[in-house]
Backbone as numpy.savetxt, mean C-alpha at the origin, in Angstrom:
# Nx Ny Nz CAx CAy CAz Cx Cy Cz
-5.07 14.54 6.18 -5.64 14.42 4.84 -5.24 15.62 3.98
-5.06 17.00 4.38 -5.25 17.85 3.91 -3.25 17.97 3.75
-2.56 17.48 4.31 -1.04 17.66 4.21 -0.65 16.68 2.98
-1.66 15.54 2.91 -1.37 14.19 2.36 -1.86 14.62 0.66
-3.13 15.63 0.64 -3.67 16.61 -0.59 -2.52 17.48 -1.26
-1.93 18.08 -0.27 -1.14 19.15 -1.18 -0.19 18.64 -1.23
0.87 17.55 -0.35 1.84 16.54 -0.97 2.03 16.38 -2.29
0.58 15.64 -2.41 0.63 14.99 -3.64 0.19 16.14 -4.74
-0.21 17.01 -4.87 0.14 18.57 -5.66 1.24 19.04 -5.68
2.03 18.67 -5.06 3.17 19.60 -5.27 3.93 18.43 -6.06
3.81 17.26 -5.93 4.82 16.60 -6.63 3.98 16.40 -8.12
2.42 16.61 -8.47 2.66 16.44 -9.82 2.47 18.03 -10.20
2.46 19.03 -9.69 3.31 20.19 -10.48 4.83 20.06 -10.17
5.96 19.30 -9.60 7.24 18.94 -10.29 7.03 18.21 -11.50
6.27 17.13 -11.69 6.14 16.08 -12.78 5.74 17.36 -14.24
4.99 18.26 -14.19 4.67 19.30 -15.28 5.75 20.24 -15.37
6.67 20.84 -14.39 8.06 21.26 -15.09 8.42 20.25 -15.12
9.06 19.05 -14.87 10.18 18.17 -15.59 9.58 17.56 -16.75
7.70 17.65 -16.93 7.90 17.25 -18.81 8.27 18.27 -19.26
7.71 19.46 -19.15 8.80 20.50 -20.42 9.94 20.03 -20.67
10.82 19.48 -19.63 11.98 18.81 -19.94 12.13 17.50 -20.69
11.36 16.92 -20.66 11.05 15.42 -21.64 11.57 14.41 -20.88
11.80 14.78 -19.17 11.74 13.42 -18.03 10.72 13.10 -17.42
9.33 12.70 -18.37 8.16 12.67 -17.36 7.08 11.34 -18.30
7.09 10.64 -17.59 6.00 8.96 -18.15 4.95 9.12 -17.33
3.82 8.57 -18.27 2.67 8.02 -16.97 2.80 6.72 -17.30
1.73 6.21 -16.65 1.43 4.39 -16.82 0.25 4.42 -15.86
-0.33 3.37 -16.28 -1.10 2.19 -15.75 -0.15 0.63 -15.54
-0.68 0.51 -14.35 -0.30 -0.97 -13.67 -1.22 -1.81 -12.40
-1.16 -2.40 -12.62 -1.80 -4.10 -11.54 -1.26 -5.38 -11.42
-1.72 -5.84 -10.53 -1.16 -6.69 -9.93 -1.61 -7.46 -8.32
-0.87 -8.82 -8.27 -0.86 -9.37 -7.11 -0.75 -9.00 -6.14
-1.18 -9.25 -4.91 -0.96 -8.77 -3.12 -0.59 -9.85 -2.14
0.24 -9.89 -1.69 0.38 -11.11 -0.67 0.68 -10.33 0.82
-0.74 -10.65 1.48 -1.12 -9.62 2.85 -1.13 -10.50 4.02
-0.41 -9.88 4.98 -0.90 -10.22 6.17 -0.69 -9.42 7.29
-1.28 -9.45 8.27 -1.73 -8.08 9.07 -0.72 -8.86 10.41
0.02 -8.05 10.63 1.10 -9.10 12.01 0.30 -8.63 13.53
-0.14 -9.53 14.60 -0.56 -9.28 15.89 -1.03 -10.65 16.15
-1.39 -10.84 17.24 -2.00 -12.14 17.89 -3.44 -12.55 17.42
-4.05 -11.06 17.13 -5.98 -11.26 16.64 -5.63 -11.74 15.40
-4.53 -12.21 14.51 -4.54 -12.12 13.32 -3.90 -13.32 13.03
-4.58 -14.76 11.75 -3.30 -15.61 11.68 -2.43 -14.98 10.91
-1.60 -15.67 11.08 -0.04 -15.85 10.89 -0.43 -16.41 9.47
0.23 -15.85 8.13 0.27 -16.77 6.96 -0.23 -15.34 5.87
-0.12 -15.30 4.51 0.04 -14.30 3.53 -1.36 -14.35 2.55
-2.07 -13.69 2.54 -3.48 -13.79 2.10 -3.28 -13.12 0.18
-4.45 -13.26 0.26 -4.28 -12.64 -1.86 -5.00 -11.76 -1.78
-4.63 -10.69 -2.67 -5.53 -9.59 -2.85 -4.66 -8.69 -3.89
-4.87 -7.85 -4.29 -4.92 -6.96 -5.85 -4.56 -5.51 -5.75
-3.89 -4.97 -6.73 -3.65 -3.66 -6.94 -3.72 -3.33 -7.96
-4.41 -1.77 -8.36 -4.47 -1.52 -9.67 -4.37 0.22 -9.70
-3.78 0.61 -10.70 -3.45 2.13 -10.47 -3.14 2.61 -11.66
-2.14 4.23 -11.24 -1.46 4.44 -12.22 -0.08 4.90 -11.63
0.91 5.23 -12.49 2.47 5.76 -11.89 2.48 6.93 -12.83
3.72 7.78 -12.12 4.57 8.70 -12.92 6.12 8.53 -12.88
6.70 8.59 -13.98 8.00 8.19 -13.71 8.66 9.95 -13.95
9.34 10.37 -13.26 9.65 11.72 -13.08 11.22 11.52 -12.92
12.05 11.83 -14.22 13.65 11.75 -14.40 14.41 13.36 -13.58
14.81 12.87 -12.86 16.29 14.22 -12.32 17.20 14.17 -13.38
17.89 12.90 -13.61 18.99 12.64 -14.03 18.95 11.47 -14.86
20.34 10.58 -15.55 19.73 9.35 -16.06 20.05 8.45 -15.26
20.55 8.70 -14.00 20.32 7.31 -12.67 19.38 7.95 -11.62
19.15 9.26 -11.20 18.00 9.15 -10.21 16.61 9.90 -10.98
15.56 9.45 -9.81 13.68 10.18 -10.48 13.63 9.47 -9.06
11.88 10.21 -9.11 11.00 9.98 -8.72 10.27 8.95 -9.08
8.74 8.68 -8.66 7.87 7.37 -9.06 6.78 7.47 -8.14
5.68 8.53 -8.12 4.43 8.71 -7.30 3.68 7.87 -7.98
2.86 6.95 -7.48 1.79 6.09 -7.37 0.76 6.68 -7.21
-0.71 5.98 -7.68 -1.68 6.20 -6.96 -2.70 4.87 -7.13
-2.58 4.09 -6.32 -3.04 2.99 -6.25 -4.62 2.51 -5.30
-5.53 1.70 -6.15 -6.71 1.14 -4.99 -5.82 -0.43 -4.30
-5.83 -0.32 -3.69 -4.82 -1.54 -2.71 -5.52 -2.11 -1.95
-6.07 -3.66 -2.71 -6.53 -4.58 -1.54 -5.90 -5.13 -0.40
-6.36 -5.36 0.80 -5.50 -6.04 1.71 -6.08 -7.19 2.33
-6.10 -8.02 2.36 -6.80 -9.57 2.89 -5.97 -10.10 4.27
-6.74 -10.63 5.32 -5.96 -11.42 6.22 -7.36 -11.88 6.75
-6.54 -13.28 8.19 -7.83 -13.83 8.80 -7.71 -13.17 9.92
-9.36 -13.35 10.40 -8.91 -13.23 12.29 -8.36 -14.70 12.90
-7.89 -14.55 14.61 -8.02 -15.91 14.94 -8.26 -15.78 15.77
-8.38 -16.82 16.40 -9.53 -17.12 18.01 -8.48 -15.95 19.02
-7.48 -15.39 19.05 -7.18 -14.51 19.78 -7.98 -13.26 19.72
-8.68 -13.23 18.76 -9.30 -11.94 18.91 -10.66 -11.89 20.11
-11.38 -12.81 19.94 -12.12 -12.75 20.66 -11.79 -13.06 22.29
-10.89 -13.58 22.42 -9.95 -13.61 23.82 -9.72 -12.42 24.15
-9.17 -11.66 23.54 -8.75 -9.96 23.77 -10.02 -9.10 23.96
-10.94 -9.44 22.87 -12.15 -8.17 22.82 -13.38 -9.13 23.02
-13.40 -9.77 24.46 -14.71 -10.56 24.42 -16.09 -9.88 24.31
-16.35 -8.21 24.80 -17.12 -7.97 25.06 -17.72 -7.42 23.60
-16.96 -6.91 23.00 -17.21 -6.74 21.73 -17.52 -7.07 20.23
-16.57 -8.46 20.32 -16.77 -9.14 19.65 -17.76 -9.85 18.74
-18.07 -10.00 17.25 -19.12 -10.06 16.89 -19.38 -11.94 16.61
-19.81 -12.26 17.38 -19.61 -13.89 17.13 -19.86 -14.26 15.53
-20.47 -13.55 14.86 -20.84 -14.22 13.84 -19.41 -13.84 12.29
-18.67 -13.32 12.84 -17.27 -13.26 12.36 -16.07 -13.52 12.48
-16.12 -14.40 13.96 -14.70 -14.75 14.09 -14.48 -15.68 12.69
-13.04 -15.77 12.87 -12.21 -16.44 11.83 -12.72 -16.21 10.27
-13.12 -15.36 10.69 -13.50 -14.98 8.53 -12.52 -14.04 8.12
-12.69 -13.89 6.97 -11.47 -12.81 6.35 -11.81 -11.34 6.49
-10.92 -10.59 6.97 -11.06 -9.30 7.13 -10.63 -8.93 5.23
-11.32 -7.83 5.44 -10.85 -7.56 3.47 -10.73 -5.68 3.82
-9.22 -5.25 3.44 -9.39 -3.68 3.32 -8.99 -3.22 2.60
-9.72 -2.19 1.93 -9.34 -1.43 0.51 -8.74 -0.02 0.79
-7.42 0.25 0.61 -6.86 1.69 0.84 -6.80 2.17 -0.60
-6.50 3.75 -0.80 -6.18 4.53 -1.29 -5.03 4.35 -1.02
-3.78 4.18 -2.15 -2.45 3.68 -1.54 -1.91 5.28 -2.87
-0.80 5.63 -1.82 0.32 6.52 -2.50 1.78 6.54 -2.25
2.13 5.94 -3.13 3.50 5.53 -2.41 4.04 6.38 -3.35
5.69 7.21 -2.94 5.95 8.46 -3.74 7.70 7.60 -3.35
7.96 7.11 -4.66 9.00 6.50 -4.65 10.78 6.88 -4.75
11.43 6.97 -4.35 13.14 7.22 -5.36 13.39 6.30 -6.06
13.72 6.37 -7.21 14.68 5.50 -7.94 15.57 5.68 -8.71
16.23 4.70 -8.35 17.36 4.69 -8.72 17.73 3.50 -9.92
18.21 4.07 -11.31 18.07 3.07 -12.27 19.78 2.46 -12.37
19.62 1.11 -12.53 21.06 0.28 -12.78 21.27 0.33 -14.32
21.71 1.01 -14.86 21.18 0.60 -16.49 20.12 1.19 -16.95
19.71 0.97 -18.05 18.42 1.14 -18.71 17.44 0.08 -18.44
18.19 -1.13 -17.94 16.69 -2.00 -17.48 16.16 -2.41 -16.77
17.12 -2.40 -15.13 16.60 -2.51 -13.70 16.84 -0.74 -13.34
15.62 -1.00 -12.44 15.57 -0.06 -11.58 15.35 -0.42 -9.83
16.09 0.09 -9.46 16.06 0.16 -7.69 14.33 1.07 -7.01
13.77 1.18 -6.39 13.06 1.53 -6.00 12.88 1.59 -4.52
12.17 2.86 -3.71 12.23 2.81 -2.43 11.55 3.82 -2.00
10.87 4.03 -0.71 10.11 5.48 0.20 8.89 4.90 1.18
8.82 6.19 0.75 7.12 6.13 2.07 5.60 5.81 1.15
4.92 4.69 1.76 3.97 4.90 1.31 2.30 5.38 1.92
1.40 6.01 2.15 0.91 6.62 2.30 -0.37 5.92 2.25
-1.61 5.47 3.10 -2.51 4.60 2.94 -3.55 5.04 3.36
-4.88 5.33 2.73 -6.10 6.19 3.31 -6.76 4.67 3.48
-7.96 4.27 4.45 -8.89 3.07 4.94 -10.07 4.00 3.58
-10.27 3.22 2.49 -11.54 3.57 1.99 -12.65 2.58 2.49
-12.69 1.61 3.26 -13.64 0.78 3.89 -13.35 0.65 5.40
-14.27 0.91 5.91 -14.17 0.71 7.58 -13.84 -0.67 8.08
-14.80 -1.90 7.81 -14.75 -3.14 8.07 -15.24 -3.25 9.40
-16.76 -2.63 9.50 -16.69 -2.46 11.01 -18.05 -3.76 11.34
-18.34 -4.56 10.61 -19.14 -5.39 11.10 -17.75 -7.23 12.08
-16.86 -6.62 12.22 -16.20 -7.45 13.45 -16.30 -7.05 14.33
-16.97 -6.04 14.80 -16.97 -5.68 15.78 -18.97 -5.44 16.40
-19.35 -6.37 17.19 -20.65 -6.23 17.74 -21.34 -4.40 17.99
-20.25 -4.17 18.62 -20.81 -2.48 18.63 -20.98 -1.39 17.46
-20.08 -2.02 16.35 -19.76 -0.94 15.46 -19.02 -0.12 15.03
-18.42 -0.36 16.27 -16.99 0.68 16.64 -16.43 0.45 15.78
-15.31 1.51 14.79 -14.25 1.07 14.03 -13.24 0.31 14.79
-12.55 -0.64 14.21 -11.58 -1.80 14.49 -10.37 -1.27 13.93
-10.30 -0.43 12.60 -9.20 -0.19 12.19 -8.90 1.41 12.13
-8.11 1.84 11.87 -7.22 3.40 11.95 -7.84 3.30 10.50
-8.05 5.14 10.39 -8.45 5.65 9.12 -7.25 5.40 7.68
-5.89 4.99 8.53 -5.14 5.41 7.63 -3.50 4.71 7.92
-2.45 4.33 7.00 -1.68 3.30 7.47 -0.64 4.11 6.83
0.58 3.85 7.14 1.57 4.49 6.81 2.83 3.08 6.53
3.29 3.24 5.67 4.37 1.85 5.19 5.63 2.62 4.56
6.62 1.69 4.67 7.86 1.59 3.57 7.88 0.90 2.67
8.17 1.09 1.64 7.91 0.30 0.27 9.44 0.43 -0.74
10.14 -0.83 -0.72 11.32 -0.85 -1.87 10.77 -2.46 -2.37
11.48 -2.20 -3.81 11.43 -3.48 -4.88 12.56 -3.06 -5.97
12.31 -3.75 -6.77 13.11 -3.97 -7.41 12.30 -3.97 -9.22
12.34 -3.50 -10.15 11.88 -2.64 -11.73 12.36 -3.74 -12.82
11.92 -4.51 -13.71 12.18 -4.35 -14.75 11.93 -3.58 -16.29
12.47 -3.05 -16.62 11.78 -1.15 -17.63 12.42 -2.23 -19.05
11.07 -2.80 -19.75 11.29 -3.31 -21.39 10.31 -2.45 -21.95
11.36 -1.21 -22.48 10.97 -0.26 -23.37 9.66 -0.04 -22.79
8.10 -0.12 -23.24 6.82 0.38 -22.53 6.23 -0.22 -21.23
6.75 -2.24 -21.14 6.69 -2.92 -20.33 7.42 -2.71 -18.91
6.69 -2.84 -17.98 7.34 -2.60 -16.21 6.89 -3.70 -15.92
7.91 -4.97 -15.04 7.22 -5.71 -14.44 8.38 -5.44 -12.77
7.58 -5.98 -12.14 7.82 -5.31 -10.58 7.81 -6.55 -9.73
8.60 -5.94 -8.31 8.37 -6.86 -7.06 9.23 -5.65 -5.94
8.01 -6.18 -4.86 7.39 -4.64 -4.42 7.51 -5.36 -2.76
8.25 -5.02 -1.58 7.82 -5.38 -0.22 7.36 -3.78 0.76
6.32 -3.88 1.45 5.87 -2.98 1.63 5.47 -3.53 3.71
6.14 -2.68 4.47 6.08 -3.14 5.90 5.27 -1.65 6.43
4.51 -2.17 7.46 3.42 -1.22 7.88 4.42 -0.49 9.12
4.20 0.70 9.20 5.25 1.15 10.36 4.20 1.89 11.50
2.66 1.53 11.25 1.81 2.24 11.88 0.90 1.34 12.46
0.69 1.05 13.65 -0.21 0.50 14.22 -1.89 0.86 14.06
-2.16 -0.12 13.44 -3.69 0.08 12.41 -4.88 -0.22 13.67
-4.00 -0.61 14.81 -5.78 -0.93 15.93 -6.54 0.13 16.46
-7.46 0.09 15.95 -8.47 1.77 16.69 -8.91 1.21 17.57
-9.13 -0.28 18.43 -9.26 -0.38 19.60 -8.83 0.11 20.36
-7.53 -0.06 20.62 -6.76 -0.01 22.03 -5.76 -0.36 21.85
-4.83 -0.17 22.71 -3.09 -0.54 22.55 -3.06 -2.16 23.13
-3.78 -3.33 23.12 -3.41 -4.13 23.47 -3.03 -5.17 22.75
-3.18 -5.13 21.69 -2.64 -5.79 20.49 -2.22 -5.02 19.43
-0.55 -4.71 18.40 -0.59 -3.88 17.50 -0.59 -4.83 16.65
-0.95 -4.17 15.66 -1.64 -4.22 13.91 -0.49 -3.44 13.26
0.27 -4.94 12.76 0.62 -3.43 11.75 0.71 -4.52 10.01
0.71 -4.15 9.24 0.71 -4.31 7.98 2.00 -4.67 7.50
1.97 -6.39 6.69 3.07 -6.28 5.60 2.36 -7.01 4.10
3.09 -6.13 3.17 2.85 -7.04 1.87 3.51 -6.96 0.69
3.30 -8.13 -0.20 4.41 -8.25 -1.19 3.28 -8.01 -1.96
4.10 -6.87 -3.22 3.32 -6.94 -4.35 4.36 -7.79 -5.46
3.50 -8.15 -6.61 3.99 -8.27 -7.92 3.26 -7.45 -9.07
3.71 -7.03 -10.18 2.72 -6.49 -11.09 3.50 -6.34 -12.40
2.63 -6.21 -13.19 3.04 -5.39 -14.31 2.03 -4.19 -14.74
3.62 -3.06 -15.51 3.07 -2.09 -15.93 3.17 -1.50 -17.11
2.48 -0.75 -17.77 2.40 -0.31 -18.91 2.44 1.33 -19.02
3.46 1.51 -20.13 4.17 2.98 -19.61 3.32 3.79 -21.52
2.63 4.61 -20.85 1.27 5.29 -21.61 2.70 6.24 -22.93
């Protein structure tokens, strides 16, 4: 948490020297989620859920920048009858097959790379804090999920003058089960959005 704190300090004191330079945007943006959590406890199929934030667009040059995020990031999926096969003892009967729902703190700290003045390439690490536990699937209480998820995230920019509209694939590279290693969890999702450059 505390590496993931000054990370993100150090890149928006770059963003405050490069405005003296006059390469530095904010924005607000939101948008669509299409989630699904990949493992056997989990169906198979792309759930809905929402993002809403803000960006910085931070210019090097006039083909490369930066693009730090700071996003609330819904994530939606189901359980399925594998779960309770795996974790019988734990298991909270009165939740199988309902929707798991998780809300991260999402920071994705982007490169991009612009084609032109009106696509932009996009790509990096994104960075995911659990702001909700989700721990009533589980009979004991126990957390079910990792505090925190780690992803890759590239898409693809359209930049109309103040308008951003986006498409965003984002693959989990971190196994999210705080159970146990017998099933991994890991995270994929497509965003869409539009954004508005302040």
């Amino acid at each position: 948490m505390k590496k993931l704190l000054l990370l993100s300090f150090a890149f928006f004191a770059i963003a405050v020297a490069v405005n003296a330079q006059g390469g530095f945007r904010l924005g607000i943006k939101g948008g669509l989620n299409l989630n699904q959590i990949q493992g056997v406890s989990f169906n198979n199929g792309f759930n809905y859920g929402y993002h809403l934030g803000g960006f910085a667009e931070i210019d090097f040059t006039k083909k490369f920048g930066i693009q730090p995020e700071v996003l609330w990031n819904q994530s939606n999926s189901q359980m399925s009858g594998e779960f309770a096969t795996l974790y019988p003892s734990i298991t909270n009967p009165n939740t199988l097959n309902q929707d798991v729902v998780l809300n991260y703190l999402s920071i994705p700290i982007l490169l991009r790379y612009n084609l032109g003045s009106m696509f932009s390439v996009v790509a990096g690490p994104q960075f995911g804090i659990l702001m909700n536990k989700n721990q009533n699937i589980l009979q004991n209480g126990q957390k079910a999920f990792s505090d925190g998820d780690f992803s890759l995230a590239a898409g693809l920019q359209v930049n109309l003058k103040v308008l951003r509209l986006y498409g965003r694939y984002n693959v989990g590279m971190k196994n999210i089960n705080q159970i146990d290693q017998q099933d991994k969890w890991t995270s994929q999702q497509i965003q869409l959005g539009v954004g508005l450059r302040l």
